[in-house]
C-alpha positions in Angstrom: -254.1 -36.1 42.3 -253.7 -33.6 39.3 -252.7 -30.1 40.0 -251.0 -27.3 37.3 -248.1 -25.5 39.2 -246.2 -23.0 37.5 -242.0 -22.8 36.8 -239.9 -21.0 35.5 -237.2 -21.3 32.2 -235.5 -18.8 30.4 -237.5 -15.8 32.4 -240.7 -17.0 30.9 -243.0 -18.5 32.6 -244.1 -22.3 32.0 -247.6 -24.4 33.2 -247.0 -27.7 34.0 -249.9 -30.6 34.4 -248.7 -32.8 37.8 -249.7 -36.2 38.8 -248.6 -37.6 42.2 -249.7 -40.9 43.8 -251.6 -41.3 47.6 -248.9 -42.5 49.3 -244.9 -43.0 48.5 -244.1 -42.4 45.2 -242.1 -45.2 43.0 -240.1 -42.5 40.8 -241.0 -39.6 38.3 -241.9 -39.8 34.7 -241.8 -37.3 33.0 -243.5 -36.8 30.0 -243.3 -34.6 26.7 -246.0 -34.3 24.1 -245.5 -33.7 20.3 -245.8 -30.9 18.0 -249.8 -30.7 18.5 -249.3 -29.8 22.2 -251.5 -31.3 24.8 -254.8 -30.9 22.2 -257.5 -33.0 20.7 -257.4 -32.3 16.7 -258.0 -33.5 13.7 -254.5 -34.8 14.0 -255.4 -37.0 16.7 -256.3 -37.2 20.1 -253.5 -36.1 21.8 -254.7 -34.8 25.0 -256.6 -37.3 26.0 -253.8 -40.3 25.4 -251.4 -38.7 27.3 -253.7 -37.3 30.3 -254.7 -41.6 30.1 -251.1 -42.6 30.6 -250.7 -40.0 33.4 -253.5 -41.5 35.0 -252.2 -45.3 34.5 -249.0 -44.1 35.7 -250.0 -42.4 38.7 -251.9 -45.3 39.8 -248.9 -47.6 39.5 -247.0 -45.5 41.7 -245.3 -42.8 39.9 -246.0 -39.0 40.0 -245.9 -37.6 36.5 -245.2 -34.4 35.4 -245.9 -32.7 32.3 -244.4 -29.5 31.1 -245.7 -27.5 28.2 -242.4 -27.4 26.6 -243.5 -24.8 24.1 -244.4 -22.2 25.9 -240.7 -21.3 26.5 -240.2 -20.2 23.0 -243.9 -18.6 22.5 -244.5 -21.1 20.0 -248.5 -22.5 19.7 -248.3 -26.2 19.1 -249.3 -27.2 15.6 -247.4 -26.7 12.2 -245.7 -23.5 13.4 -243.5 -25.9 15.4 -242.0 -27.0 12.4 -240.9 -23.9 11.5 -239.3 -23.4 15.1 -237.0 -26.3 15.6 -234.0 -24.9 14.1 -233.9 -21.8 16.3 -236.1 -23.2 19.5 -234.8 -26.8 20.3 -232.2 -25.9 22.6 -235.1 -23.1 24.2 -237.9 -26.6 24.8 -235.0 -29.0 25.7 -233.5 -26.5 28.6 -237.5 -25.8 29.4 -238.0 -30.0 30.0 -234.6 -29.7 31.8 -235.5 -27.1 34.1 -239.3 -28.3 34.9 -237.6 -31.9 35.8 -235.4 -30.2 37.8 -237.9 -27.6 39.7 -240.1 -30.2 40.5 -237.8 -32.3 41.6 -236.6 -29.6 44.4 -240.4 -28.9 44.8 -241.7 -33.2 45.6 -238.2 -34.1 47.0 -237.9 -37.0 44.4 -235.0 -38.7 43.5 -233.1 -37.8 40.7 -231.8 -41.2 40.3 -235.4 -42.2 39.8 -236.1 -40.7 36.9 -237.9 -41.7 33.4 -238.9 -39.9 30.5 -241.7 -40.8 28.3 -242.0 -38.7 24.9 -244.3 -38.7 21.6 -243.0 -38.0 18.3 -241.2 -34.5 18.8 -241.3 -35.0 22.4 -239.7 -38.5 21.7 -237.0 -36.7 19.8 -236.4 -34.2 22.6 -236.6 -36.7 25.8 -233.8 -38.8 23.6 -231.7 -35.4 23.7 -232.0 -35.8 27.1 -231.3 -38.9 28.2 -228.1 -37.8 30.5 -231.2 -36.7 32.9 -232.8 -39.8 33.3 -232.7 -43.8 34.2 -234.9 -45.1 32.2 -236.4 -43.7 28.7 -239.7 -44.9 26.2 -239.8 -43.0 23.1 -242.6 -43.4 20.4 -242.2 -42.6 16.9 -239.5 -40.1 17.6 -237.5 -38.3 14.6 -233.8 -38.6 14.7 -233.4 -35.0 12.9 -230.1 -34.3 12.9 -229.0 -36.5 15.7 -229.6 -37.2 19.2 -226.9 -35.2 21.2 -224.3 -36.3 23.9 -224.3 -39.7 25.0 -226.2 -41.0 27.8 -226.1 -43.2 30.5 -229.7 -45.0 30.3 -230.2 -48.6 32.4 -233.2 -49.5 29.9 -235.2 -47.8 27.4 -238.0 -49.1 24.9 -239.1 -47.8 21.5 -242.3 -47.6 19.7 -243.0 -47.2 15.7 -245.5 -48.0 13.3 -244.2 -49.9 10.6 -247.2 -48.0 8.4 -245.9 -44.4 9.6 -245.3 -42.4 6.2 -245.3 -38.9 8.3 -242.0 -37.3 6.9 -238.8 -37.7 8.9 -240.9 -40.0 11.5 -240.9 -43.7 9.0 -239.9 -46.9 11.0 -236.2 -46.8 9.5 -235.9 -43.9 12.7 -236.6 -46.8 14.9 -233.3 -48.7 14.0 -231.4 -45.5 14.0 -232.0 -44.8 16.9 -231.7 -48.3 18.5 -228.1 -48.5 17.2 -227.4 -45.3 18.8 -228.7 -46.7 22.1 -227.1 -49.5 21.7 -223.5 -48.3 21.0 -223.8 -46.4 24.5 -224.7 -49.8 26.1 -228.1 -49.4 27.0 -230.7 -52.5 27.0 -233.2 -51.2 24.0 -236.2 -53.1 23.7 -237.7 -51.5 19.8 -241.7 -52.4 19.2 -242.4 -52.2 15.7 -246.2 -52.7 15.1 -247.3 -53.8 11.5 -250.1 -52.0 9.6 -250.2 -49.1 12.4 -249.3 -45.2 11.3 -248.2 -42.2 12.9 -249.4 -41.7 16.4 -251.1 -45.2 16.3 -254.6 -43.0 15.7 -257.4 -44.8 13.4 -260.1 -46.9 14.2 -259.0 -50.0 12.4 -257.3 -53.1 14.5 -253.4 -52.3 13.4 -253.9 -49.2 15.3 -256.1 -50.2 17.9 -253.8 -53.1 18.8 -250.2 -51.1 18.9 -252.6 -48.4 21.1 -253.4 -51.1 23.5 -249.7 -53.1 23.1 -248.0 -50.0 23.6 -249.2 -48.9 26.3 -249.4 -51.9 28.2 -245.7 -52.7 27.4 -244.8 -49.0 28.2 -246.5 -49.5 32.3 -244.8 -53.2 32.5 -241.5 -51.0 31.5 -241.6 -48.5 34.0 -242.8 -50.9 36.8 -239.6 -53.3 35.7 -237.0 -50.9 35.4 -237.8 -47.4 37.6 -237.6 -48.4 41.1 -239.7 -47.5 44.4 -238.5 -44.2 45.6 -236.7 -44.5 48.8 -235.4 -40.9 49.4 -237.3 -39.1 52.4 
């Protein structure tokens, strides 16, 4: 069932989109979108991927929740967020912290039982938070200027294109951020998909198959490695 619900960060208000499952959920995921927001543009169809993992989620299990990160900063998705990071990373990353958090209190999850899913900048900023969560999936995520404090992650995966020629976004982030991972002593599966670009959008195969990999690899993940939810 899909409801918006409304928290709070910062004093300023923030929507978020909310999946829960009939029946006993099997953990949270939550997810962040990337620097086009939750739209369909000529940059791709963003919106409708990530409502369609919500959906496959949800029907695995998991509630899902979805905060629109941005609006804690008043900054409209698009290339104004470029412009923004410097001064309003720590503003989004408190603003994913806090919805987690609040919805948490609100369904009575399990904070043990948490995963975070993000997409390119929201793959950057779920990596930044990693202390919050057991398991992570990142795809085509910017390293930036680094990935913050260590976590404490039982399993995460990654997802690039080994086509992606986006600035700051190429497949070489993939190792990066893999070794990073690694040196914390997390179990880091890394999915590079040949021929496929940025955001794995295009009609021809190399895209078409890392859409379909990807997102079959990133259910399996979350069914392997984010348990039922026990807490009552």
């Amino acid at each position: 069932m899909k409801n918006t619900i409304t928290l709070v960060s910062g004093g300023r208000s923030m929507t978020a989109d909310t999946y829960t499952p009939h029946g006993a959920s099997h953990g949270l995921v939550v997810i962040a979108y990337g620097s086009d927001g939750m739209t369909n543009n000529l940059s791709g169809p963003w919106r409708t991927m990530i409502e369609g993992y919500a959906v496959s989620l949800v029907a695995k299990g998991f509630s899902v929740l979805i905060p629109d990160y941005l609006s804690t900063s008043g900054t409209p998705p698009g290339p104004a967020v470029f412009d923004a990071i410097g001064r309003s990373r720590e503003t989004w990353l408190r603003g994913l912290s806090d919805a987690t958090d609040q919805f948490i209190a609100l369904s009575k999850a399990d904070p043990k039982r948490v995963g975070l899913l993000g997409f390119s900048l929201g793959g950057h900023l779920v990596l930044r938070l990693r202390r919050k969560a057991r398991v992570l999936v990142e795809f085509f995520a910017p390293v930036l200027d680094g990935l913050g404090s260590p976590g404490a992650l039982a399993h995460a995966q990654i997802h690039h294109g080994e086509a992606d020629k986006t600035p700051g976004t190429g497949i070489e982030n993939a190792s990066l951020i893999k070794a990073t991972l690694n040196r914390e002593n997390t179990p880091t599966e890394l999915y590079a998909y040949p021929g496929a670009s940025h955001g794995f959008i295009g009609a021809d195969q190399a895209n078409k198959t890392a859409r379909e990999l990807s997102k079959a690899r990133t259910l399996s993940f979350f069914g392997d490695h984010l348990p039922e939810n026990r807490r009552v």
